[in-house]
C-alpha positions in Angstrom: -1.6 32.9 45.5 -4.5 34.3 48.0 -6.6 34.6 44.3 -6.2 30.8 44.0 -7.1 30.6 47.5 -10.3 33.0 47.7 -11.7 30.5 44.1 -11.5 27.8 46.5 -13.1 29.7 49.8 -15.9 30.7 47.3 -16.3 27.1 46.2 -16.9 26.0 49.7 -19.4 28.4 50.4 -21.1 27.4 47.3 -20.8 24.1 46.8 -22.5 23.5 50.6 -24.2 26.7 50.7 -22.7 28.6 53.4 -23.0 31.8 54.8 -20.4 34.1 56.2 -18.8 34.7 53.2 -17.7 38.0 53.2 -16.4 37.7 56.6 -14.4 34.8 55.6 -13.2 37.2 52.4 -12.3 39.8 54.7 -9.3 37.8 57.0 -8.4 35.1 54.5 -5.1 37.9 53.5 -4.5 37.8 57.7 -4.3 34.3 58.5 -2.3 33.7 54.9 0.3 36.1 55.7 0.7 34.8 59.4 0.5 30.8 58.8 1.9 31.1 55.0 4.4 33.8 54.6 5.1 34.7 58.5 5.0 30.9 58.9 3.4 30.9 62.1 2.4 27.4 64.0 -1.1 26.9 63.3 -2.0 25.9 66.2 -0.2 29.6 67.7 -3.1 31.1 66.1 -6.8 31.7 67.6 -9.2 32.3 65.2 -11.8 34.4 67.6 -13.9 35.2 65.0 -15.0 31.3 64.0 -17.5 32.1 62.1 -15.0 32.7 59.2 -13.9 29.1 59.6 -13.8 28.4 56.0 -10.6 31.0 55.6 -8.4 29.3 57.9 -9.8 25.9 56.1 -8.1 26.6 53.0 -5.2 28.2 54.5 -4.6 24.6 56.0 -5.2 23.1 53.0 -2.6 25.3 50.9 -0.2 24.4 53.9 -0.9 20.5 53.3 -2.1 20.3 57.0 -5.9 20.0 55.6 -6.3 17.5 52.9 -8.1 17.9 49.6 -11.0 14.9 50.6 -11.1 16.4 54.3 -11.5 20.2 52.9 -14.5 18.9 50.8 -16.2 17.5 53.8 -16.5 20.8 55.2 -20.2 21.6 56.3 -21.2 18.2 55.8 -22.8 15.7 58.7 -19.9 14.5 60.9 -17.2 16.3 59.6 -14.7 17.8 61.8 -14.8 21.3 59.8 -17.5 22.6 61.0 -18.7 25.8 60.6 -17.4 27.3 63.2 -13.8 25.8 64.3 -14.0 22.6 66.8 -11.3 21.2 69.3 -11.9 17.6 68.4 -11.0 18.7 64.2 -7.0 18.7 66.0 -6.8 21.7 64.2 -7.2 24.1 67.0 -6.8 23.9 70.5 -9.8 26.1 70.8 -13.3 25.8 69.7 -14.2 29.3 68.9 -17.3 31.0 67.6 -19.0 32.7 70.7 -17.8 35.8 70.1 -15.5 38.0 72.7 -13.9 34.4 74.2 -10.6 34.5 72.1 -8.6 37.5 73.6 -9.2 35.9 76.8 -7.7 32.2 75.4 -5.2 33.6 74.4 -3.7 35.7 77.2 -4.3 32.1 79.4 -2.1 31.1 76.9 0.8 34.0 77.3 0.5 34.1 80.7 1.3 30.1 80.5 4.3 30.5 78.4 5.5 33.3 80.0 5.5 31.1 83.3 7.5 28.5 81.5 9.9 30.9 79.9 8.6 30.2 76.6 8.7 33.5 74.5 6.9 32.2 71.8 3.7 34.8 71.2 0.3 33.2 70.7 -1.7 35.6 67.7 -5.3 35.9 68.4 -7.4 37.2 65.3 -11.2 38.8 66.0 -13.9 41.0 64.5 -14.5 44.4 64.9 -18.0 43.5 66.1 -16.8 41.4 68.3 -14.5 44.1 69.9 -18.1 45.2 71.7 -18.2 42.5 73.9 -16.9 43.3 77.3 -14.9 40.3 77.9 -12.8 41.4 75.5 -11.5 44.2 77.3 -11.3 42.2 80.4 -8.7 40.0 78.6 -6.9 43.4 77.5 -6.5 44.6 80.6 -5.7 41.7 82.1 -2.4 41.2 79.1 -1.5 44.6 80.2 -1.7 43.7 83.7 0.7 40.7 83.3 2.8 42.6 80.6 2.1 39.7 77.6 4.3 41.1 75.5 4.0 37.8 73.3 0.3 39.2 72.6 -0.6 40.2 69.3 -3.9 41.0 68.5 -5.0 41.1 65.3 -8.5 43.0 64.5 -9.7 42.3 61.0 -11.5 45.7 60.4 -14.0 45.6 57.9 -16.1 48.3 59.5 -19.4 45.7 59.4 -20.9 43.8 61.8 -23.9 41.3 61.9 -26.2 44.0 61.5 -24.5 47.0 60.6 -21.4 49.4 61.3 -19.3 48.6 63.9 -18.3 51.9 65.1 -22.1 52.7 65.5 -22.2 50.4 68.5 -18.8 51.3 70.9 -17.0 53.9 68.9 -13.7 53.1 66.9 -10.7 51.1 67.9 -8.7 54.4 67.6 -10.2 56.6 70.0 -10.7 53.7 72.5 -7.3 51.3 72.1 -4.6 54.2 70.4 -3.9 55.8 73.4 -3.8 53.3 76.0 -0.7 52.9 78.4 0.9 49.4 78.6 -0.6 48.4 75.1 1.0 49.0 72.1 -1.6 50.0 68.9 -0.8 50.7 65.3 -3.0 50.4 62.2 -2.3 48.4 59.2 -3.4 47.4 55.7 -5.3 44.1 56.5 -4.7 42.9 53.1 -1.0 43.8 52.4 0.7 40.7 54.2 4.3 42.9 54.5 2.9 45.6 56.2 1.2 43.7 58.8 3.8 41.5 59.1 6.6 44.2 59.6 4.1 45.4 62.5 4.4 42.5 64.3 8.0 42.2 63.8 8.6 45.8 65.4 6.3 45.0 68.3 8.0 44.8 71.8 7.7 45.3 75.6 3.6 45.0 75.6 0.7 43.3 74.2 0.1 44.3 70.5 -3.2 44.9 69.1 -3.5 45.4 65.4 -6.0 47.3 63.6 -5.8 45.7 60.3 -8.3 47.7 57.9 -10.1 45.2 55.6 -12.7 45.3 53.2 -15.7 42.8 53.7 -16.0 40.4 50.9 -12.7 41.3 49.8 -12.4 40.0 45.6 -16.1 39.7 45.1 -17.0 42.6 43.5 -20.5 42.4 44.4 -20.0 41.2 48.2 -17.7 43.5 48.7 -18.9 46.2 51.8 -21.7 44.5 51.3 -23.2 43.6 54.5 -26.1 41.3 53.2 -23.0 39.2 52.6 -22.8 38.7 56.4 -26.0 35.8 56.0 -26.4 35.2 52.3 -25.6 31.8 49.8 -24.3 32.3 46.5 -26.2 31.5 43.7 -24.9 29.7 40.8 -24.9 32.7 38.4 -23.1 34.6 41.7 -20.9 32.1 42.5 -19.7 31.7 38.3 -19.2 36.2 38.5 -17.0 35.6 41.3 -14.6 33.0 40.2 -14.8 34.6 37.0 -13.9 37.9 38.5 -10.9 36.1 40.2 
């Protein structure tokens, strides 16, 4: 099923020229195995990371919540599918995008529920790269503070950032995160939807952060840990090897 659904994020991007293609490639297995097969409420789920809007797009469309006609509006002049997820689209309580703002959304959201007994956690997806901005560990602290146990954060590893490796910048999420007391931490296949979804299930008493190992451009064999792939439009020839491939 995620095949079918990475021919049709790779259509998108093609079809209206698009970048952020293999970041979108490299959580499209995360949000399908939380909304599709974990069957989480979409709007329980913070997409940090916007820039990968077109994954959660489709994953909206294979629920039926998108439409066919609305998903081909995507990137288009007044569409609500933006490139980067907007409040307005009703599809997200959020408008996300500037990096290192997500964590903190969601642990506003915890703390609310927690207030009004609902147990309900709130999932909150983000980049590695992103995981450098210091807002971010503000928010932590702050969900270990308040013991948000309904907190799972879910890092979509791919080891790239806009302009190169993410663990050059701050070090890696292991050394800083594995350790820390009132969190819990464990590491996951990013693409195998049981594993990270047995993780989650096994979480409790703290906030949970996730580092779910991915691979950047995940299915396109040429875009794969390919960081150009951060910026670059498919070609026709590129996009027809890719579906191809798939």
């Amino acid at each position: 099923m995620n095949n079918q659904l990475r021919k049709k994020l790779i259509q998108l991007h093609y079809e209206k020229q698009s970048i952020h293609l293999g970041s979108s490639l490299s959580c499209l297995d995360i949000l399908a195995a939380l909304m599709i097969d974990f069957k989480v409420p979409y709007k329980d789920v913070i997409l940090s990371k916007g820039h990968a809007s077109t994954a959660l797009y489709v994953v909206l469309n294979e629920l039926g919540i998108v439409s066919d006609e609305q998903l081909s509006s995507y990137f288009e002049n007044g569409t609500v599918l933006t490139a980067h997820p907007i409040a307005k689209s009703n599809l997200v309580e959020f408008g996300t995008g500037s990096l290192g703002h997500g964590i903190s959304l969601a642990a506003g959201k915890c703390k609310a529920r927690k207030l009004k007994r609902d147990h309900n956690p709130v999932y909150c997806v983000v980049s590695d790269g992103e995981m450098n901005e210091g807002s971010v560990y503000e928010a932590i602290n702050f969900a270990i503070q308040h013991q948000l146990e309904n907190l799972i954060i879910i890092v979509d590893n791919n080891g790239l950032q806009g302009l190169g490796e993410a663990d050059l910048v701050l070090g890696d999420l292991a050394s800083t995160f594995s350790s820390r007391q009132g969190l819990n931490y464990v590491e996951v296949d990013g693409h195998d939807s049981v594993g990270l979804i047995d993780a989650i299930k096994e979480n409790a008493g703290a906030p949970l952060l996730v580092n779910a190992k991915t691979i950047k451009g995940k299915g396109v064999s040429f875009a794969e840990n390919n960081n150009d792939w951060h910026y670059s439009t498919l070609s026709k020839e590129q996009y027809i090897k890719a579906i191809a491939a798939l």
